[in-house]
C-alpha positions, 0 to 999 in steps of 0.5 A, a space after each residue: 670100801 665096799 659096793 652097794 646096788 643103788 637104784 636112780 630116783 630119776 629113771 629106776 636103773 640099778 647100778 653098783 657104786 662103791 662106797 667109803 665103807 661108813 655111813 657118809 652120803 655120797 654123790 651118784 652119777 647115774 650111768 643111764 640118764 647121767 643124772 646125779 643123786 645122793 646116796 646114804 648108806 644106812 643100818 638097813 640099806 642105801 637111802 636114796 634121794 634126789 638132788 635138791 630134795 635131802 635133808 642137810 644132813 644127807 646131802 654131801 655139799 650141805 653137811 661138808 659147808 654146816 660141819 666146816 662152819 662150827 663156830 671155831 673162829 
């Protein structure tokens, strides 16, 4: 695990979150507006990405239900 300085997409207020220690987009509670938002990290930082606004791929819920449904019925 490791932590990152994130900043929110809603109310610009920098917090440190911890993450899993790879590159898997994660969830964010904000601690000052309570807003949630997506982190990923990448190569050169932290993606940042308001809810509803990330690709599939970057938002936690989307890629756990594509990856979950590969067709290995």
């Amino acid at each position: 695990m490791s932590d990152v300085t994130v900043r929110c997409p809603y109310c610009s207020h920098e917090q440190v979150v911890a993450t899993a220690g790879d590159y898997r987009p994660f969830y964010v509670n904000c601690a000052q507006c309570s807003r949630r938002f997506i982190a990923e990290p990448a190569q050169s930082g932290v993606l940042i990405y308001r809810e509803g606004e990330a690709p599939c791929c970057s938002d936690p819920e989307c890629r756990e239900t594509e990856m979950g449904s590969s067709g290995d019925d």
